[in-house]
N, CA, C and O atoms as a GROMACS GRO file, in nm:
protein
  460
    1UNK      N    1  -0.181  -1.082  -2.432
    1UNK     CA    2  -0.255  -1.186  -2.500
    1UNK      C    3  -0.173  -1.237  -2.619
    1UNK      O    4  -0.118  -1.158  -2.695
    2UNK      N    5  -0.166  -1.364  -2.635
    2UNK     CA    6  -0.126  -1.456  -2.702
    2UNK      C    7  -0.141  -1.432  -2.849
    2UNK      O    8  -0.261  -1.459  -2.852
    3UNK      N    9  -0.108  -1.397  -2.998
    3UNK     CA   10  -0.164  -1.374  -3.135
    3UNK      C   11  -0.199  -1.487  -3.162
    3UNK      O   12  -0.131  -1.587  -3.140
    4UNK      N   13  -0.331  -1.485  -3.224
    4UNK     CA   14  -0.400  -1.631  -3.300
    4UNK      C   15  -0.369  -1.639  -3.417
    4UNK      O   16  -0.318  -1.542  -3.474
    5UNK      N   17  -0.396  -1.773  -3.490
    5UNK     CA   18  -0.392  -1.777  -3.600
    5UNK      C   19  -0.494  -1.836  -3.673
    5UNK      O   20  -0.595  -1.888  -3.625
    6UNK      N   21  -0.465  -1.829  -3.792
    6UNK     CA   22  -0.620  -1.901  -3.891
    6UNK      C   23  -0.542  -2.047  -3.960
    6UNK      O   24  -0.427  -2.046  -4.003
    7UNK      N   25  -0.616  -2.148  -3.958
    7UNK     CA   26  -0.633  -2.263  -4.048
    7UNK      C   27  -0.688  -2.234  -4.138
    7UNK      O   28  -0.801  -2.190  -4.117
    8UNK      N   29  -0.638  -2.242  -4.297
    8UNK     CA   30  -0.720  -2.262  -4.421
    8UNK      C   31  -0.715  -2.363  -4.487
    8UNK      O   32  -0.612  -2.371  -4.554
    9UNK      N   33  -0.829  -2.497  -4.504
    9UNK     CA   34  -0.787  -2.601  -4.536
    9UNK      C   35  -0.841  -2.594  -4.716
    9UNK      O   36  -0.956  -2.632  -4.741
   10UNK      N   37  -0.741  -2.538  -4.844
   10UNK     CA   38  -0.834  -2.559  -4.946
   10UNK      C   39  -0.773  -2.705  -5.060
   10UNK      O   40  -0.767  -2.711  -5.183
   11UNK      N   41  -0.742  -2.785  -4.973
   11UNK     CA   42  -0.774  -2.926  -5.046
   11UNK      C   43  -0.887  -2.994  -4.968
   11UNK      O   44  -0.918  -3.108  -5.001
   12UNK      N   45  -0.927  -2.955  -4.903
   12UNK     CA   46  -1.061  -3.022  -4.807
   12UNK      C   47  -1.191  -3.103  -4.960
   12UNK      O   48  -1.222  -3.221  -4.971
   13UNK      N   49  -1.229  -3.003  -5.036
   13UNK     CA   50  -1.328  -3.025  -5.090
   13UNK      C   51  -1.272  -3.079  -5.245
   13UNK      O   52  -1.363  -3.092  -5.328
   14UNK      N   53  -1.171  -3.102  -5.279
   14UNK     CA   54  -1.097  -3.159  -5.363
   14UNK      C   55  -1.098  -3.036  -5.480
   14UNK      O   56  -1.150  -3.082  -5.582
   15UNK      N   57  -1.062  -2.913  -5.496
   15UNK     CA   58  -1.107  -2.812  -5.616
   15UNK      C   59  -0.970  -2.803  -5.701
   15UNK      O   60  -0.854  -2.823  -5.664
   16UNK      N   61  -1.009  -2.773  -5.799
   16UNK     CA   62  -0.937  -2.701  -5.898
   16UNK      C   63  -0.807  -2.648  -5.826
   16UNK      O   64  -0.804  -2.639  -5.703
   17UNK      N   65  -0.677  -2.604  -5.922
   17UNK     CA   66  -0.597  -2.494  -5.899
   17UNK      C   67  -0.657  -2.396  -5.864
   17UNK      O   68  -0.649  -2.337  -5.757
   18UNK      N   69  -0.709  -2.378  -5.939
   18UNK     CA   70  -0.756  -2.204  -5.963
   18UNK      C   71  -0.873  -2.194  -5.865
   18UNK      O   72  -0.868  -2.074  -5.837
   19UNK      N   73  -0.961  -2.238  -5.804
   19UNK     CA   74  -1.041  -2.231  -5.688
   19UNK      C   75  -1.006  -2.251  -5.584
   19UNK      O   76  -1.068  -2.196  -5.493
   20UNK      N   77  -0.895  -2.335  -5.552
   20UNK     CA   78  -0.805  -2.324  -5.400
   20UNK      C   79  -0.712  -2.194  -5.394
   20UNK      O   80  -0.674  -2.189  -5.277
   21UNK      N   81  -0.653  -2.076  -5.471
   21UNK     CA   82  -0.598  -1.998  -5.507
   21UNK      C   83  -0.658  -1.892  -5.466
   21UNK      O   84  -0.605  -1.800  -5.405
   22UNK      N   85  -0.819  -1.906  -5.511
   22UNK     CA   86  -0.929  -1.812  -5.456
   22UNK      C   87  -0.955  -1.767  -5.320
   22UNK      O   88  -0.949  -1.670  -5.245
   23UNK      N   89  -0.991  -1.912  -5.328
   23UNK     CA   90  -0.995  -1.941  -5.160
   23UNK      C   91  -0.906  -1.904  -5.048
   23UNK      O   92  -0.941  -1.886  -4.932
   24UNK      N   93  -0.781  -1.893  -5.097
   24UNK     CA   94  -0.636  -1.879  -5.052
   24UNK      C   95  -0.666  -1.675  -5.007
   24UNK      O   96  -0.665  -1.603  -4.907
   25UNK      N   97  -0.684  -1.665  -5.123
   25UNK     CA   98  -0.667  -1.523  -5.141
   25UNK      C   99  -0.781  -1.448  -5.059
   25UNK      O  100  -0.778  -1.335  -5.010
   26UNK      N  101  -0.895  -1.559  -5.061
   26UNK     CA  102  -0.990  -1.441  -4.995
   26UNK      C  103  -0.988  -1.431  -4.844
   26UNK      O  104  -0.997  -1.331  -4.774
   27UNK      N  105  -0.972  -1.581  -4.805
   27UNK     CA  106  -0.904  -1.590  -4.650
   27UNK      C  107  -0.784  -1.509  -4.587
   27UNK      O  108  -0.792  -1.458  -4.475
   28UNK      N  109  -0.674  -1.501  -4.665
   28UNK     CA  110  -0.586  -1.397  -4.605
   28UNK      C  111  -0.653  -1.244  -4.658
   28UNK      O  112  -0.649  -1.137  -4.597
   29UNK      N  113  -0.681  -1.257  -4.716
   29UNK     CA  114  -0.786  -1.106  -4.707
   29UNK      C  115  -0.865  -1.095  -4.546
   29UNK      O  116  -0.846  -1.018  -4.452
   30UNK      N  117  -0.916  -1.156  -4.557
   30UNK     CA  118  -1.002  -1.164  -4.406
   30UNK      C  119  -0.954  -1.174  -4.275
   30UNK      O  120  -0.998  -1.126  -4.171
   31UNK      N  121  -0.836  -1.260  -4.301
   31UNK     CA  122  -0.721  -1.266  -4.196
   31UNK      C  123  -0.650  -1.117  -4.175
   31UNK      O  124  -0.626  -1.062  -4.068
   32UNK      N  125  -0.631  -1.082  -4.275
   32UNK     CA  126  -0.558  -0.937  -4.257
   32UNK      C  127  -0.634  -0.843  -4.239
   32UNK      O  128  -0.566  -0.741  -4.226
   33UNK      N  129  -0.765  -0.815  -4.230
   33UNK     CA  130  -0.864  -0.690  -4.216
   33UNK      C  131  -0.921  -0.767  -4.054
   33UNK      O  132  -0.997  -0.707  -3.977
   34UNK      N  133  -0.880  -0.875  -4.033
   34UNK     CA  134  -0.928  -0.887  -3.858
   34UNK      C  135  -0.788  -0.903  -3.788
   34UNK      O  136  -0.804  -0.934  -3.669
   35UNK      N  137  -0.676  -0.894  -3.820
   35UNK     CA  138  -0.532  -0.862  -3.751
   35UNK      C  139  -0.481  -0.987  -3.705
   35UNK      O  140  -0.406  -1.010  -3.610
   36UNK      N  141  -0.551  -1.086  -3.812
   36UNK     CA  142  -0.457  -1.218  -3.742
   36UNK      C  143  -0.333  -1.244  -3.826
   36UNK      O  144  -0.340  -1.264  -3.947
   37UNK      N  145  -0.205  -1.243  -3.746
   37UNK     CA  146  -0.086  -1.221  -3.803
   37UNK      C  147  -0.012  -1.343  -3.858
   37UNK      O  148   0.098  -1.340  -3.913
   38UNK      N  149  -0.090  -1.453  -3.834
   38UNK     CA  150  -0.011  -1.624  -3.916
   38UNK      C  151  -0.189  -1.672  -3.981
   38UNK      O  152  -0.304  -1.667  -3.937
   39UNK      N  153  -0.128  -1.711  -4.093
   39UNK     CA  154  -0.198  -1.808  -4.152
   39UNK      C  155  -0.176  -1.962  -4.208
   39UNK      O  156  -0.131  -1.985  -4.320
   40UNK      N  157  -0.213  -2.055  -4.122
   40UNK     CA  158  -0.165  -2.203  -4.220
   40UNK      C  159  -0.256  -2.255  -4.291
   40UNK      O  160  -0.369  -2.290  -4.256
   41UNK      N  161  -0.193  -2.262  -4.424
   41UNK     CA  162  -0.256  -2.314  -4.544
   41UNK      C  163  -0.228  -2.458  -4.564
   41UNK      O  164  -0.118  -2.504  -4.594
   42UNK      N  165  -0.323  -2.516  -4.547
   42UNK     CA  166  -0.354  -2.697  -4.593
   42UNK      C  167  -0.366  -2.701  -4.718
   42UNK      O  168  -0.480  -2.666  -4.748
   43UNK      N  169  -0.286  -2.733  -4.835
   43UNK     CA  170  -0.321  -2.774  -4.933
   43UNK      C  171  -0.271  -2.868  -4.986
   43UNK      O  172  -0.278  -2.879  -5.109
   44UNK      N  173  -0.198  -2.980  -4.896
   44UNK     CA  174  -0.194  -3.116  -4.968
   44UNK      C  175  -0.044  -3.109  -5.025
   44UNK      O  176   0.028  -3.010  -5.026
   45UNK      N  177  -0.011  -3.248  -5.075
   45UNK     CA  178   0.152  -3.251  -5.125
   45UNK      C  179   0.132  -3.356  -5.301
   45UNK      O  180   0.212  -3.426  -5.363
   46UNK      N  181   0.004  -3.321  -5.323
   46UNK     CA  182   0.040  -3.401  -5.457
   46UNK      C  183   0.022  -3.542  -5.480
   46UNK      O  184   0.073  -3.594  -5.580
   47UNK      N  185  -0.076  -3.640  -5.358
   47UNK     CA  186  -0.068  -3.784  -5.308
   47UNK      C  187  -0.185  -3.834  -5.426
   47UNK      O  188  -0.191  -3.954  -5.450
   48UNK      N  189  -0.268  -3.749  -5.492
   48UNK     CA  190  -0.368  -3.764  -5.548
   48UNK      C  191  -0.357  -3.810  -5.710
   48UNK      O  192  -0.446  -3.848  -5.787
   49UNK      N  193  -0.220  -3.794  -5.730
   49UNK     CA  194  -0.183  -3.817  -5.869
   49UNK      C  195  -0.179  -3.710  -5.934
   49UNK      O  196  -0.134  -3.735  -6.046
   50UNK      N  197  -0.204  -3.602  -5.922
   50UNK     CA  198  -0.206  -3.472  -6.014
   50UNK      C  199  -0.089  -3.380  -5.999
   50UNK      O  200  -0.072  -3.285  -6.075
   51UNK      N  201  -0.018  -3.406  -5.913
   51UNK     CA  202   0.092  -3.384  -5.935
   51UNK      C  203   0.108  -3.306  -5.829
   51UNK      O  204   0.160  -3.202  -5.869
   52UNK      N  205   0.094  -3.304  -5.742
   52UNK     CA  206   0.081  -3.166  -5.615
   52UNK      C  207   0.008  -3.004  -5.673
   52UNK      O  208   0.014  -2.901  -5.606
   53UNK      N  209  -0.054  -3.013  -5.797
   53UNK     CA  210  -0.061  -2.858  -5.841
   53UNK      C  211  -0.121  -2.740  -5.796
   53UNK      O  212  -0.089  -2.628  -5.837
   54UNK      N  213  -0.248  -2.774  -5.670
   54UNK     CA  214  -0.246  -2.637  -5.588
   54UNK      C  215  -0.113  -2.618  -5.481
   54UNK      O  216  -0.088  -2.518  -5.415
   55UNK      N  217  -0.045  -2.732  -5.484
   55UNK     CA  218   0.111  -2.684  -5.363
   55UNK      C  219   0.173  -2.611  -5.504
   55UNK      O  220   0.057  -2.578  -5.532
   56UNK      N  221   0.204  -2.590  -5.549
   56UNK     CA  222   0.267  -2.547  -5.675
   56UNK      C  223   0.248  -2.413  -5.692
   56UNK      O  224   0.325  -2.317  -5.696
   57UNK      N  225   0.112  -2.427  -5.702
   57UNK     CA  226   0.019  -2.294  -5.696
   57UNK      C  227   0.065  -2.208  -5.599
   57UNK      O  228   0.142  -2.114  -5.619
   58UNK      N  229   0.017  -2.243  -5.495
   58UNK     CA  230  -0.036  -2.184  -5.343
   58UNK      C  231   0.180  -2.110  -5.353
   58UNK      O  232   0.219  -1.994  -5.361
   59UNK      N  233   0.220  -2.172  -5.351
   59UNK     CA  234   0.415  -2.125  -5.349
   59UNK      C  235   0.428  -2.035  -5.453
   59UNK      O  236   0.506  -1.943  -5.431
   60UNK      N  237   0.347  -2.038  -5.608
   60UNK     CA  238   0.393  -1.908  -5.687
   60UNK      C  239   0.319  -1.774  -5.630
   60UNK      O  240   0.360  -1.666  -5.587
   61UNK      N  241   0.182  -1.838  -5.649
   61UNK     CA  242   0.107  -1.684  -5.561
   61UNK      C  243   0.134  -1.640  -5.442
   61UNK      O  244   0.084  -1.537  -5.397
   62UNK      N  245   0.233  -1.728  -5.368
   62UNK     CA  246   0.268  -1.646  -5.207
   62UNK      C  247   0.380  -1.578  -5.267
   62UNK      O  248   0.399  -1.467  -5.216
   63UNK      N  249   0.467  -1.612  -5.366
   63UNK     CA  250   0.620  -1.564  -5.392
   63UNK      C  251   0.542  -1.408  -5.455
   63UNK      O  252   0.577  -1.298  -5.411
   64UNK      N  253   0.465  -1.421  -5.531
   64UNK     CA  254   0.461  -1.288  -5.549
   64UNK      C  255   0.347  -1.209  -5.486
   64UNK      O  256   0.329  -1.096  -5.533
   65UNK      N  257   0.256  -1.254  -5.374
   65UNK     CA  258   0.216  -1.196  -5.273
   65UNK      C  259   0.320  -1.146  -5.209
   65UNK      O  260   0.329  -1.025  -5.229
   66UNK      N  261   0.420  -1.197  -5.126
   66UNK     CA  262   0.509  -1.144  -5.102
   66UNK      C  263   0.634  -1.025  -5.131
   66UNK      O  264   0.678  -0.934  -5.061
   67UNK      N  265   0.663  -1.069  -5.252
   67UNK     CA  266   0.686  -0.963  -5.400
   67UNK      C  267   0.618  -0.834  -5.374
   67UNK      O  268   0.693  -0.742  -5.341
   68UNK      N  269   0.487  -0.807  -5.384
   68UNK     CA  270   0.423  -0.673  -5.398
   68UNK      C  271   0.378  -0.674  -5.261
   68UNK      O  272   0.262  -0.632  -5.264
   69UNK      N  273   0.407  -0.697  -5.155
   69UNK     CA  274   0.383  -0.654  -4.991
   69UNK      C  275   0.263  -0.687  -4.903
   69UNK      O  276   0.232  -0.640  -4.794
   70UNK      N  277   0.198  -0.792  -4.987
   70UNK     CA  278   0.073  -0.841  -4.924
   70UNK      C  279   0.109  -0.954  -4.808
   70UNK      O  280   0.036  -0.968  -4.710
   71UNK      N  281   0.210  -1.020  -4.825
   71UNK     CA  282   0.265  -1.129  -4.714
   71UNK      C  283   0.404  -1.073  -4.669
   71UNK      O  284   0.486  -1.051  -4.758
   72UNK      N  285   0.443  -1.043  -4.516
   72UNK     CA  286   0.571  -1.058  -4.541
   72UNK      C  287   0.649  -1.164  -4.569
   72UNK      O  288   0.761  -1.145  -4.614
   73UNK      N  289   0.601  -1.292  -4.546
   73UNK     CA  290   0.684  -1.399  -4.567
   73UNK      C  291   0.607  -1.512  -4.581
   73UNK      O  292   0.487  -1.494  -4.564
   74UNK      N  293   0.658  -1.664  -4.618
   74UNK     CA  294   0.638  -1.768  -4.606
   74UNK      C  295   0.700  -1.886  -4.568
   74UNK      O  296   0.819  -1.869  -4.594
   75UNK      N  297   0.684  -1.991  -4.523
   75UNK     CA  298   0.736  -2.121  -4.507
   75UNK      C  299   0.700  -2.203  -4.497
   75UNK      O  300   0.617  -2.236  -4.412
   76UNK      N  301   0.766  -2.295  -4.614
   76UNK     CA  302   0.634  -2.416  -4.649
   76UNK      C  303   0.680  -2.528  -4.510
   76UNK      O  304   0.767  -2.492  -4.431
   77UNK      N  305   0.609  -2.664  -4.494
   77UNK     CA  306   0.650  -2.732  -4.379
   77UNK      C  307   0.783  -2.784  -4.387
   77UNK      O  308   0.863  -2.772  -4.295
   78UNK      N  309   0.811  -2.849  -4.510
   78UNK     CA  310   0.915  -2.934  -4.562
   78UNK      C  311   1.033  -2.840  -4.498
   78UNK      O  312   1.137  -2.902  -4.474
   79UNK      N  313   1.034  -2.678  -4.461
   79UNK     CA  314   1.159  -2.595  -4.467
   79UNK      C  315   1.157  -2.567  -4.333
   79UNK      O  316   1.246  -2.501  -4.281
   80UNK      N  317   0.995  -2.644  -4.226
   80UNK     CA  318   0.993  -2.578  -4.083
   80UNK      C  319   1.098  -2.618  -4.019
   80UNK      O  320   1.085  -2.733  -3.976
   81UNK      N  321   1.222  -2.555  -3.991
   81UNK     CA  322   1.317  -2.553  -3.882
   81UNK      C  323   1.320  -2.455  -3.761
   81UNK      O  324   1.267  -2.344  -3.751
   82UNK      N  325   1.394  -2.521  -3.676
   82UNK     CA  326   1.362  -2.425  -3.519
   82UNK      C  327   1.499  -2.350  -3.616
   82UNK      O  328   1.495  -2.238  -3.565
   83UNK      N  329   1.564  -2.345  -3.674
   83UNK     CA  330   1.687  -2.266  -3.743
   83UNK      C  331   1.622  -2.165  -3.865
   83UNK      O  332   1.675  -2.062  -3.908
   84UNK      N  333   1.535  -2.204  -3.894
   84UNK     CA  334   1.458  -2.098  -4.025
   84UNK      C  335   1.400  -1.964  -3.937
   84UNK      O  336   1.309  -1.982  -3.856
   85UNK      N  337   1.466  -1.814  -3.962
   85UNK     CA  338   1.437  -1.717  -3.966
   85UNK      C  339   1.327  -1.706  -3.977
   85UNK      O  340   1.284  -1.646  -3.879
   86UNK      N  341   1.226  -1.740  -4.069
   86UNK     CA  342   1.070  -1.708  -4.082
   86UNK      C  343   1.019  -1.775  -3.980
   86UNK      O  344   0.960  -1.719  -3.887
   87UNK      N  345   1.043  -1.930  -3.991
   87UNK     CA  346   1.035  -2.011  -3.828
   87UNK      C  347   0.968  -1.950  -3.706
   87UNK      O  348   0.856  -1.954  -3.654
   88UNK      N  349   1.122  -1.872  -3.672
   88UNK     CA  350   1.138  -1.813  -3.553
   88UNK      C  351   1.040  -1.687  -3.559
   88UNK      O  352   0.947  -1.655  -3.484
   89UNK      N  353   1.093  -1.626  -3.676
   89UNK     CA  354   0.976  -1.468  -3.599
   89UNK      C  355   0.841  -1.535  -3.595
   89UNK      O  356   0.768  -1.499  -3.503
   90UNK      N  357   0.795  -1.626  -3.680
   90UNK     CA  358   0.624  -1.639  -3.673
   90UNK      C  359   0.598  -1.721  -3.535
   90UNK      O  360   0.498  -1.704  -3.466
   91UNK      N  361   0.710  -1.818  -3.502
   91UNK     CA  362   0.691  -1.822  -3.353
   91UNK      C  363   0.692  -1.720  -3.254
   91UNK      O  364   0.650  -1.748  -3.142
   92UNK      N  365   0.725  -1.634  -3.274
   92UNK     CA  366   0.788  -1.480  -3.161
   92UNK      C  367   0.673  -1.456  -3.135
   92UNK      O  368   0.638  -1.438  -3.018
   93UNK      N  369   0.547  -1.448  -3.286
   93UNK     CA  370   0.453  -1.418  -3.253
   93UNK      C  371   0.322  -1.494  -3.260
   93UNK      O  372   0.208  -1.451  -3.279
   94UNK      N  373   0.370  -1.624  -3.241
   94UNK     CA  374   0.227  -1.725  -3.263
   94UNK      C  375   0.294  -1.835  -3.167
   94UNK      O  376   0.310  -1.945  -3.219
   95UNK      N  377   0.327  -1.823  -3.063
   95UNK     CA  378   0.435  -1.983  -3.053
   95UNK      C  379   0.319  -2.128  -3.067
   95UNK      O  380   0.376  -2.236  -3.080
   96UNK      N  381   0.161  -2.132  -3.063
   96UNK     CA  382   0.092  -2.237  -3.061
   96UNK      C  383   0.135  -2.307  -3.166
   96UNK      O  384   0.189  -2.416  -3.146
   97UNK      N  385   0.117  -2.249  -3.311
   97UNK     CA  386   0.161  -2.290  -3.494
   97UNK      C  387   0.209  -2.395  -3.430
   97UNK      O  388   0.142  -2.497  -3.443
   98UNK      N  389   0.303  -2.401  -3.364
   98UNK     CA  390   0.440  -2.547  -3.416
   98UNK      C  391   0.335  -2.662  -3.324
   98UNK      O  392   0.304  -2.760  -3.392
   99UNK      N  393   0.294  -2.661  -3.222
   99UNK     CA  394   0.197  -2.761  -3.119
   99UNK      C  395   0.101  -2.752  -3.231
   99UNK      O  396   0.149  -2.823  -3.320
  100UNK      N  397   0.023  -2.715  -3.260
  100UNK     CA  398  -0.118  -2.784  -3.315
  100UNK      C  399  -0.061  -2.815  -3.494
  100UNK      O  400  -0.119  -2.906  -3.555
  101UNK      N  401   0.008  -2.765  -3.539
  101UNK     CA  402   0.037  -2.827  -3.679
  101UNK      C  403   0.147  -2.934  -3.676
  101UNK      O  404   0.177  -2.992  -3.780
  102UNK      N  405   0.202  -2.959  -3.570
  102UNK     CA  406   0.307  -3.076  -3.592
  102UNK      C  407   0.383  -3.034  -3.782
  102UNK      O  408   0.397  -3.086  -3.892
  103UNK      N  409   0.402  -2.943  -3.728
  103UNK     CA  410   0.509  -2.870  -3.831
  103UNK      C  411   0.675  -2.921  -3.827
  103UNK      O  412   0.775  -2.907  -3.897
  104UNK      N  413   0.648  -2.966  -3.741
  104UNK     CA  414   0.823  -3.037  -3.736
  104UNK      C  415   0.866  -3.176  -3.814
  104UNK      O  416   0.976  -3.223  -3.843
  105UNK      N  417   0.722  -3.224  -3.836
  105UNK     CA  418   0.776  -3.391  -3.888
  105UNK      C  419   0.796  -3.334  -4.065
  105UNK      O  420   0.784  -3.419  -4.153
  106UNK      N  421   0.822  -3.205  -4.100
  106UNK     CA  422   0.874  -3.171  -4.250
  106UNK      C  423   0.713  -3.211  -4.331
  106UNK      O  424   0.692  -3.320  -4.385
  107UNK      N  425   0.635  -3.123  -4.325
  107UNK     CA  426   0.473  -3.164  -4.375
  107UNK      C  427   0.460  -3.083  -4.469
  107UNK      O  428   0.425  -2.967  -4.448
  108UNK      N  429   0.487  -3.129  -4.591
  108UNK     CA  430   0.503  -3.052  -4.694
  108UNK      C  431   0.379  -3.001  -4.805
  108UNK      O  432   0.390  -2.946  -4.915
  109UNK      N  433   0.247  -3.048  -4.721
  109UNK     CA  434   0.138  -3.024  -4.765
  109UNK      C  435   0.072  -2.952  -4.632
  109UNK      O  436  -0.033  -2.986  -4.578
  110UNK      N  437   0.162  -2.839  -4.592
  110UNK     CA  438   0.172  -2.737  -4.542
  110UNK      C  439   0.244  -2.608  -4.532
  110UNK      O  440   0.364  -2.614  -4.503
  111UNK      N  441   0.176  -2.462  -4.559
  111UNK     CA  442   0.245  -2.407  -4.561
  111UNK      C  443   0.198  -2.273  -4.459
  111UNK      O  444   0.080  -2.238  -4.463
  112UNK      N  445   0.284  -2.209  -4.380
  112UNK     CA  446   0.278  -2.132  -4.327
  112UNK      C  447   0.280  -1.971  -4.371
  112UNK      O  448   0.346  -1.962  -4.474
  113UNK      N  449   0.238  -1.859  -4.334
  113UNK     CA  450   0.251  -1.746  -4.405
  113UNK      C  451   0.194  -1.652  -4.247
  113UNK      O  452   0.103  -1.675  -4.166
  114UNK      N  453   0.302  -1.536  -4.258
  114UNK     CA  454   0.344  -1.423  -4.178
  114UNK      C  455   0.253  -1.298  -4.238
  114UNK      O  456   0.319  -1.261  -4.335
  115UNK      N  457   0.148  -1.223  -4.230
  115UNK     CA  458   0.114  -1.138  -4.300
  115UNK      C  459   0.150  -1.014  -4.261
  115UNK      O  460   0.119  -0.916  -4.330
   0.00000   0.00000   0.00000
């Protein structure tokens, strides 16, 4: 059987930094206590005038999610290459990700994460 993955969309409802962060955090919580091994995070590229600041966000708290062993990895869209190492293993084990996120046109109000 095929590994699934989760969609988390937290620019959907327009929130705060700090409440898409939440949101962020409690979903891969949930993702990781039901064994789903990719998560893509929707949070927008900044089109709103505020400057992109949950993408900002969502990239410091994965760097140090990652840091202390809660993610093994990340990759935002802008970096999705069939040549990116993270790329490839999260395809090894998700190959749908790249078909339903159109992760290839460089979507930088997307980011991917390996847990």
């Amino acid at each position: 059987m095929e590994a699934t993955y989760k969609i988390i969309n937290i620019k959907q409802d327009m929130p705060d930094s700090d409440y898409a962060i939440h949101i962020m955090q409690k979903e891969i919580a949930i993702s990781r206590f039901a064994h789903i091994p990719v998560v893509v995070v929707i949070h927008g590229y900044g089109s709103s005038g505020k400057g992109g600041r949950i993408k900002k966000r969502v990239q410091e708290e994965l760097k140090d999610m990652q840091h202390y062993g809660k993610i093994q990895a990340f990759v935002t869209g802008d970096q999705w290459t069939e040549h990116n190492e993270v790329c490839q293993k999260i395809l090894q084990i998700c190959p749908d990700v790249e078909l339903k996120e159109d992760l290839y046109l460089k979507n930088s109000g997307v980011t991917v994460i390996l847990l």
